[in-house]
ZAVEX-886962 format. One record per residue (C-alpha): residue number from 1; residue in three letters; chain; z, x, y. Coordinates in steps of 0.02 Angstrom, whole numbers. Each point is the difference from the previous one (the first is absolute). Last residue first. Example, Ala and Ser with C-alpha at 12.3 -4.5 7.8 and 13.67 -1.06 7.14 Angstrom:
<r><pos>2</pos><code>SER</code><unit>A</unit><Z>357</Z><X>684</X><Y>-53</Y></r>
<r><pos>1</pos><code>ALA</code><unit>A</unit><Z>33</Z><X>-69</X><Y>-172</Y></r>
END
This chain:
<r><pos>94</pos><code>UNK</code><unit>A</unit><Z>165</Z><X>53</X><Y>-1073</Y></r>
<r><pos>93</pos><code>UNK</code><unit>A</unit><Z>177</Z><X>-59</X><Y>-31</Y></r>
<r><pos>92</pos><code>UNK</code><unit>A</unit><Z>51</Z><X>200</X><Y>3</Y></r>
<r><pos>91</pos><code>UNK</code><unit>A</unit><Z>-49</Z><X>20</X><Y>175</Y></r>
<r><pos>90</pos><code>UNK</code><unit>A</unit><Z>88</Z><X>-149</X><Y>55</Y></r>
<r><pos>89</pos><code>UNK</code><unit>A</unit><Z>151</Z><X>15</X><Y>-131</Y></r>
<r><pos>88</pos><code>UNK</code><unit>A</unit><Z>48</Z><X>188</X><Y>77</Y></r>
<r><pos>87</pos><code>UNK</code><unit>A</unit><Z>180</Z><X>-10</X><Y>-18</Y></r>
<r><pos>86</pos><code>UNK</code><unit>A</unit><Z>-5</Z><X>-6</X><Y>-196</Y></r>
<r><pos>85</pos><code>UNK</code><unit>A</unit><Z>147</Z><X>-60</X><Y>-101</Y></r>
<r><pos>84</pos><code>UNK</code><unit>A</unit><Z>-1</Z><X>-195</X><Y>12</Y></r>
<r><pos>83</pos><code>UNK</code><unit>A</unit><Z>127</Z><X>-87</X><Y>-118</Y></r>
<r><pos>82</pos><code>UNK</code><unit>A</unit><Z>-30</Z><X>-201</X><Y>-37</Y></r>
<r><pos>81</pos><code>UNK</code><unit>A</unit><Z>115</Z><X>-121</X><Y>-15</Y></r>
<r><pos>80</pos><code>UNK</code><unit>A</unit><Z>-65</Z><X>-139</X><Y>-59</Y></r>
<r><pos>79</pos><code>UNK</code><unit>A</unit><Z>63</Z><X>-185</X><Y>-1</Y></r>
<r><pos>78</pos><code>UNK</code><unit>A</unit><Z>113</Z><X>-6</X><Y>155</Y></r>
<r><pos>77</pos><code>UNK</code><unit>A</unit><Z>164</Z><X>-105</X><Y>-26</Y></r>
<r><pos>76</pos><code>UNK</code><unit>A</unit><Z>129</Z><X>107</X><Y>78</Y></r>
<r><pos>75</pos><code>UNK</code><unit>A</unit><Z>18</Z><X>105</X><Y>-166</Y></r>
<r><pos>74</pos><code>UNK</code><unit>A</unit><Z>-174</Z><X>34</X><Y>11</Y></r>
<r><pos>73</pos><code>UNK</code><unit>A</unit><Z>-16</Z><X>66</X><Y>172</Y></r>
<r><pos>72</pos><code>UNK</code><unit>A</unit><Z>151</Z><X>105</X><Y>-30</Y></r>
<r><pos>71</pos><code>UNK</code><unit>A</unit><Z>-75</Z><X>170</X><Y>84</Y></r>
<r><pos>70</pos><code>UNK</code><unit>A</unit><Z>-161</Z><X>-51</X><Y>95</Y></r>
<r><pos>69</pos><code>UNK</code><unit>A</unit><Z>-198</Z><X>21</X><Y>-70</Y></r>
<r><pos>68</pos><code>UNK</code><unit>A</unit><Z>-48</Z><X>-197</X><Y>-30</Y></r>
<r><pos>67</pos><code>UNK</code><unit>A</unit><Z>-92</Z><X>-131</X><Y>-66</Y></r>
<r><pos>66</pos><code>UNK</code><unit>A</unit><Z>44</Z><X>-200</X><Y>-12</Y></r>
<r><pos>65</pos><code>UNK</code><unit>A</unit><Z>-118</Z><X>-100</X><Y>-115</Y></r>
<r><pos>64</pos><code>UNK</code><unit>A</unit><Z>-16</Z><X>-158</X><Y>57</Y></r>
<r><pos>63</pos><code>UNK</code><unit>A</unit><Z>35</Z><X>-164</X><Y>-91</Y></r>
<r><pos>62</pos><code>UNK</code><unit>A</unit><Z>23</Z><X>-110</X><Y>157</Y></r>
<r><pos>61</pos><code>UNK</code><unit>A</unit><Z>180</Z><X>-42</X><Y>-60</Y></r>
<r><pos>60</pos><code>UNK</code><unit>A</unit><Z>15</Z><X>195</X><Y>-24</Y></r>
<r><pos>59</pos><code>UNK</code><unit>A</unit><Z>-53</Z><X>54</X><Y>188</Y></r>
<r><pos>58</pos><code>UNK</code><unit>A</unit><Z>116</Z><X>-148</X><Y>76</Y></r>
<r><pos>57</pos><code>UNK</code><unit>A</unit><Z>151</Z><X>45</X><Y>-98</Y></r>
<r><pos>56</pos><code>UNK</code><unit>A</unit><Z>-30</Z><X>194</X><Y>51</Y></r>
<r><pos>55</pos><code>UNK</code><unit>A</unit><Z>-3</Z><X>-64</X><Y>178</Y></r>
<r><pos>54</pos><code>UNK</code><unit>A</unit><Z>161</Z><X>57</X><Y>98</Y></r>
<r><pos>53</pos><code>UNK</code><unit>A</unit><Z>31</Z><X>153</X><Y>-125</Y></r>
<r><pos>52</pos><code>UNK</code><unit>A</unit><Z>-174</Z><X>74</X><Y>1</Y></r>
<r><pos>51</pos><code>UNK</code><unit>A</unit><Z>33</Z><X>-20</X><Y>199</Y></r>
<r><pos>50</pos><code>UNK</code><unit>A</unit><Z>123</Z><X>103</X><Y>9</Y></r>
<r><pos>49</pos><code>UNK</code><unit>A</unit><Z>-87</Z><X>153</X><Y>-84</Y></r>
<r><pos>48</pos><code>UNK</code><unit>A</unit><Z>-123</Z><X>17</X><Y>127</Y></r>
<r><pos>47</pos><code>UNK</code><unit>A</unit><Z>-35</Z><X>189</X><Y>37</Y></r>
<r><pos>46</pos><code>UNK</code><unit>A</unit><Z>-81</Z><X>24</X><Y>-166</Y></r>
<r><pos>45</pos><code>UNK</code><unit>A</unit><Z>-134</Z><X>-116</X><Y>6</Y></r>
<r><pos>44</pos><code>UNK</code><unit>A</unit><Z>11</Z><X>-158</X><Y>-107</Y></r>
<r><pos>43</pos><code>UNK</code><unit>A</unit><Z>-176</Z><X>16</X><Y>-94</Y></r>
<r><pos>42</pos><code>UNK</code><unit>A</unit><Z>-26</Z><X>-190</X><Y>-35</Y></r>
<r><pos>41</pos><code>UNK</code><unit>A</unit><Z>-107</Z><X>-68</X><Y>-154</Y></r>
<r><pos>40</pos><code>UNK</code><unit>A</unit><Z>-105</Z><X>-140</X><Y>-50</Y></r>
<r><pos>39</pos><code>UNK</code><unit>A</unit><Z>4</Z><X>-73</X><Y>198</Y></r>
<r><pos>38</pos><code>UNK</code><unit>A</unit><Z>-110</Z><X>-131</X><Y>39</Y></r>
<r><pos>37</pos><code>UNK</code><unit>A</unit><Z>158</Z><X>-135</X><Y>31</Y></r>
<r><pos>36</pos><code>UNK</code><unit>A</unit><Z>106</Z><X>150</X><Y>103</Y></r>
<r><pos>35</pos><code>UNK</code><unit>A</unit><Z>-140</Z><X>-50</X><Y>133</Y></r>
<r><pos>34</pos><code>UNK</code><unit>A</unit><Z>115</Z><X>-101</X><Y>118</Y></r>
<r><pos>33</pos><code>UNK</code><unit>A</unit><Z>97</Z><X>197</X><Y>18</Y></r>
<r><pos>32</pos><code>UNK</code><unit>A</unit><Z>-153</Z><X>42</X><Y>107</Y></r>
<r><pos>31</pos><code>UNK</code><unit>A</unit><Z>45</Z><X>119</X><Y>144</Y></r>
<r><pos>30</pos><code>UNK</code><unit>A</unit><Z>115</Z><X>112</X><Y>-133</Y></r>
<r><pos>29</pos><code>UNK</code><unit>A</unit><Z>-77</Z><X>-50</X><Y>-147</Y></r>
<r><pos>28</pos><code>UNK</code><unit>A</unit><Z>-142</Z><X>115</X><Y>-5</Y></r>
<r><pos>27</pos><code>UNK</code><unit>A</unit><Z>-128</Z><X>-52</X><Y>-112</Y></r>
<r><pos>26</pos><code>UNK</code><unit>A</unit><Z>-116</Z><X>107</X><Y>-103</Y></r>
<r><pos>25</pos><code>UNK</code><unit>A</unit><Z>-204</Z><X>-72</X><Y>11</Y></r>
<r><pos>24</pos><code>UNK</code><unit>A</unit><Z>-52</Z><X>163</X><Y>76</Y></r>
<r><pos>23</pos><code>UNK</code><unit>A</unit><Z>91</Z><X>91</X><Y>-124</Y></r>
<r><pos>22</pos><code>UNK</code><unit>A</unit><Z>-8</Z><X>211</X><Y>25</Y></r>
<r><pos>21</pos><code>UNK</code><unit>A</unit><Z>55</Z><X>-29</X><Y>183</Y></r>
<r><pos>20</pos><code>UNK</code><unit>A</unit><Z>142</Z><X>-134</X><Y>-44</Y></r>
<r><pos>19</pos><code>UNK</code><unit>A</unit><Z>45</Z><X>81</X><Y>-144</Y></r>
<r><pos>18</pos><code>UNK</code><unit>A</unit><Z>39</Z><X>177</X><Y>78</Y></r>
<r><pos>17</pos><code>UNK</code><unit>A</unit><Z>95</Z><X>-77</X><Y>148</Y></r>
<r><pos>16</pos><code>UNK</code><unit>A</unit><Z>117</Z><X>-55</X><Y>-147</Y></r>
<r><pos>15</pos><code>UNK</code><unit>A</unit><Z>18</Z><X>151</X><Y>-88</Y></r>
<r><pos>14</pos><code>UNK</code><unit>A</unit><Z>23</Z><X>94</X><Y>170</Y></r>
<r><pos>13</pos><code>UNK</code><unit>A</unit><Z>147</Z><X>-108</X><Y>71</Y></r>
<r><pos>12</pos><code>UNK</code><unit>A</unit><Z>-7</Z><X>-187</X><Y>72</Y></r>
<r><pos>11</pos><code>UNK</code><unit>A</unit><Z>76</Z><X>-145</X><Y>-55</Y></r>
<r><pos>10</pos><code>UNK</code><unit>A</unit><Z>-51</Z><X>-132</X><Y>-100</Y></r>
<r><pos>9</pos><code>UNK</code><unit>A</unit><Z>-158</Z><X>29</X><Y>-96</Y></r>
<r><pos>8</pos><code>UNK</code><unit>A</unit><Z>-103</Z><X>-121</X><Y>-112</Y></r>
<r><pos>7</pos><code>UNK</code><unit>A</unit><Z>-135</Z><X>6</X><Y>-119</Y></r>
<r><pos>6</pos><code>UNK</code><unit>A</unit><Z>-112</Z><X>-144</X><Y>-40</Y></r>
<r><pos>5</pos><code>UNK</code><unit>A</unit><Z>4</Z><X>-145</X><Y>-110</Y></r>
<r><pos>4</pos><code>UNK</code><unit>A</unit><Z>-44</Z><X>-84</X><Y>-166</Y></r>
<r><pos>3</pos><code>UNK</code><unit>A</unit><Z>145</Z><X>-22</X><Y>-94</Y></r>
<r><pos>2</pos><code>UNK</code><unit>A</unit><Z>-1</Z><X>63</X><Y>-179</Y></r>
<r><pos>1</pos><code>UNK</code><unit>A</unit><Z>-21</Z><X>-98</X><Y>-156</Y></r>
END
C-alpha cells in the first residue's frame, strides 16, 4: 500500500522550482519543515547536500521517498539518484 501524500522539495535549484510551479499542491520544505508528515516524496535540491545527511533518519522513519540529481546521493542515504542531461527542462517540461 502506498502512502498517501504530496511531493516535497528541499532546497532550491531548477528541478525543484519546476515542481513547485507545475504542482500547485507540491510543498516546499524550506519555510514548512512541520509538514514533512504530508510528504510522499522529497526532491533534495542539488545545492543542499548537508542536509540529506542531517535528516536522512528522519525522511526514512516517516517512510518517504528521498529523490535526487547530486553525485553520491545514494551512497549517503538518498533513495534515487537521478541524472538530468538537458539544460532546457522548462521548455522541454511543457
Amino acid at each position: 500500500m502506498s502512502k498517501a501524500g504530496q511531493v516535497c522539495t528541499y532546497g532550491n535549484d531548477e528541478i525543484s522550482n519546476l515542481i513547485l510551479m507545475q504542482d500547485g499542491k507540491a510543498i516546499n520544505l524550506d519555510n514548512a519543515q512541520d509538514k514533512i508528515a504530508k510528504c510522499k516524496a522529497i526532491y533534495i535540491a542539488k545545492g543542499s547536500e548537508k542536509i540529506l545527511k542531517l535528516e536522512i533518519n528522519n525522511f526514512t522513519k516517516n517512510k518517504i521517498m528521498t529523490i535526487g540529481v547530486f553525485e553520491g546521493f545514494v551512497n549517503n542515504g538518498g533513495m534515487v539518484q537521478m541524472q538530468v542531461g538537458r539544460r532546457d527542462l522548462y521548455r522541454d517540461w511543457e
